[in-house]
Structure formats: C-alpha cells, structure tokens
C-alpha positions, 0 to 999 in steps of 0.5 A: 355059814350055818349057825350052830343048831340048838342040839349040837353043832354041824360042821361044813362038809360033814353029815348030821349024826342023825338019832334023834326020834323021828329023825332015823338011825344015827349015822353020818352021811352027806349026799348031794342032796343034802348038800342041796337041802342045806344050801336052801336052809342057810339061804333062808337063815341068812335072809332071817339074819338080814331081817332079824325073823325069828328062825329054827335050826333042828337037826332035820329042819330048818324054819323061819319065820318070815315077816316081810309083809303081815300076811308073809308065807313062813317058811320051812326047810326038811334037810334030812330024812325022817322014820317016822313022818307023823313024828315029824308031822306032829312037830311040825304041826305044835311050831306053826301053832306056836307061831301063830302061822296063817301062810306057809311053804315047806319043802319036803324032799323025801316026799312022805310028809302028808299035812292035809290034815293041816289044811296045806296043800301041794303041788307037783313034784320038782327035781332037786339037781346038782351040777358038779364043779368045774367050768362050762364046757363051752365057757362062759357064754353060747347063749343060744342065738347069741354068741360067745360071751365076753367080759367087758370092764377090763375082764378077759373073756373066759375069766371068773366074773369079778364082783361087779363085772359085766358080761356081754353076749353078742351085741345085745344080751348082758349080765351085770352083778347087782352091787348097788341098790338100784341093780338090786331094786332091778333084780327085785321087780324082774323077779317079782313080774317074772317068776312071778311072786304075787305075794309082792305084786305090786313091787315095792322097793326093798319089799322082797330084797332089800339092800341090806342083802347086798351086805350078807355075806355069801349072797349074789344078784344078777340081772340081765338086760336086752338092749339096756331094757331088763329082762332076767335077773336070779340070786345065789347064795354061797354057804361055803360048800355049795352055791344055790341058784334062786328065783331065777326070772325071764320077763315076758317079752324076753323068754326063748331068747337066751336070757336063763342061760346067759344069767346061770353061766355068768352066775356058774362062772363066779363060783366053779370051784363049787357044786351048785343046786337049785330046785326046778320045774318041769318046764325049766329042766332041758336048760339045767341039764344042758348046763350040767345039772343032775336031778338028785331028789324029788321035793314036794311042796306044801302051801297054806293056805295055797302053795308058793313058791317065795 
C-alpha cells in the first residue's frame, strides 16, 4: 500500500487534490492512468521498502533511490499532471543533484518534461494500457498453438490460480508461481537474458530480485517453461486497486510460441477482480490488446546517461 506522502495522505481509489506549484489546479480525479501511474510508483516503493533505498513521495511524483549495484539507475515516477513543466523540471533537477545521481529512469507520462539540459535522453514513446476486470473471454489458457490451459495440483480448470499452483497448456508449456528462492532465482536470470536488463548481466542471484521480495506483500513471480526448460518469466504487483505487469521476458529460443500469452492469462486469472496496467513497446502491443488492454496514455522515458528500461 502507498504510504502517506509528506504533504498529506492519499487514500486508495481516491484522486490526489492537486494544488501545489507546478502541479495544476486542485481538483480531485483518478483516471485510469493515474491508476496505472500509481501502481508503477508503489511497485517501485515496495522494492525500496525490501531494499531500505531511500525514496521520495510527492503529491506529483514518486522517487527512489535504487542502490542494487553502485552504478544502479535511480528511478523516477510522474504520477500526476504538471502546469508548468520546468517548475517540475527545476525540482526534479535540485533531487538528483541531492542525490548525487550518476544513472537515471523517469517515466513521464504526460510527455512535456524536456531534461536534455540535464544530459538525459529518451526514447520512443510507449503506450500506457489498462485491461478492465473480469475474466478472459476464452479463460485461463488458448495460448496459441497450445491449446486449452489446465491447473494441475488439485486445482479446477478454469479456476483463480492458487499461490504456488501450476498451470499447464498443452503438453508442453506451463506457468508456475515463483514462491521459493529457486523459482524466483529462475525468474531473475529469464528476465535478465530475456528483457534484457544489461545492467545485471552477467546474472547474479538475488541481484536484481532478491528473495526477500517474495515477503513483500503484494508482489508475484511467474516463470514458465518448455518441456521443464525456462523460457518466460514476468512480475506483478498488487497495491490494492490495480495489479501491474512487469519485466515480462520470453528467452530467445522460445519467442512465437505462445510464452507471453500463457504467463499474462495465468498472471490476469490470480487477480480478476482487479484492473491491470502495464507499459508496452510497440512490438508487444497486438498480445495486450488481445488480451483486453487499452492504451490510456503515451509515457516517455528519460535515461542517464542512456535510457533503461529496469
């Protein structure tokens, strides 16, 4: 759950009373977007709560200050709309001088921030998308090409995956959750070879995802495997109104065949009785909109010294 922010305290399911400089006129909305901003700060909270990283919650935005490796990418999250963007600009610009920062990723969402004259640089935009509740049209499973899912364990087919349940489609293709160390050490390097995340290449266990993740309330692993070889793997994160999707990674010698699709419905199934959001890239867009994802915003992202993605 969000924790309180140092200029008041913001409810679930309720809009931040915008008012502050920089930050528009006050009035209290939650679009789906913001939802979606939300859920990508919290995600990032929850890691600095694992971590004990320093971290910022302002009414507009959310910081932390990552501290995996000493050359980690601090991280930066707009949640809400600006006036003005080099009021923010400034702000932003006086926190990463406090900081100290050397590597940096801000996701700006609304699109008007300009930090070249930080030395930052961004990348294409991607859609921020949204998929209502409720449960897949087909049900958990139709991965392409391999058939109908079904839970194994004891689990009905169909049913909400239970915490630690596999879930087999076809005779080759499950998605287990990660609820041990070893699962999650699989997570890890899948999606660190297959996003890719270079910063973490080579893998070390417990370097990007530690186990003490698995205690964090809120956050899932799910991996999946070809014939008991990994193959795709992502996270999700539940703050309580939405469930995001991250990092999710189809290894090299499994991609077009199904993976991505197997691991979202098994993730989707766990939580239907909330919206999911995730961030995509061009290239992965045609899977989330068959799965019922809407594109609500475009965010762009800013590196330093070059853009990342982790």
């Amino acid at each position: 759950m969000r924790p309180s922010d140092p200029l008041g305290t913001v409810p679930k399911g309720v809009g931040r009373l915008l008012g502050p400089p920089g930050y528009g006129p006050a009035v209290e909305t939650y679009s789906r977007l913001e939802q979606a901003n939300d859920n990508a700060a919290d995600f990032w909270l929850a890691q600095a709560r694992v971590h004990d990283w320093q971290h910022l919650d302002r009414p507009g935005f959310t910081a932390v200050r990552c501290a995996r490796t000493t050359t980690d990418a601090h991280r930066v999250v707009v949640t809400r709309p600006y006036g003005e963007p080099a009021d923010l600009e400034k702000e932003l610009a006086e926190l990463l001088r406090t900081w100290g920062t050397t590597r940096l990723c801000l996701e700006d969402p609304y699109g008007a921030l300009d930090l070249a004259r930080l030395g930052c640089v961004h990348g294409l935009g991607m859609a921020v998308m949204v998929r209502e509740p409720g449960t897949l049209s087909s049900g958990v499973g139709g991965a392409r090409g391999a058939g109908g899912a079904r839970a194994t364990g004891g689990a009905e087919p169909g049913a909400t995956p239970s915490l630690g349940g596999r879930w087999r489609y076809g005779n080759e293709l499950t998605v287990d959750e990660a609820c041990d160390g070893d699962l999650l050490a699989s997570v890890e390097r899948t999606v660190v070879e297959g996003f890719p995340v270079p910063a973490h290449q080579p893998v070390t266990r417990g370097g990007m995802l530690p186990e003490s993740l698995l205690g964090e309330p809120g956050i899932r692993a799910w991996l999946a495997r070809v014939e008991g070889q990994d193959a795709g793997a992502c996270l999700t994160y539940d703050n309580g109104g939405t469930v995001g999707v991250y990092w999710v990674a189809t290894l090299p010698a499994h991609r077009s065949r199904g993976v991505a699709r197997a691991l979202l419905e098994t993730a989707l199934a766990a939580h239907p009785d909330r919206p999911a959001t995730l961030v995509s890239t061009l290239l992965a867009e045609p899977l989330y909109r068959k799965l019922g994802f809407v594109e609500h915003g475009v965010t762009r992202w800013w590196g330093y010294p070059a853009a990342s993605e982790a």
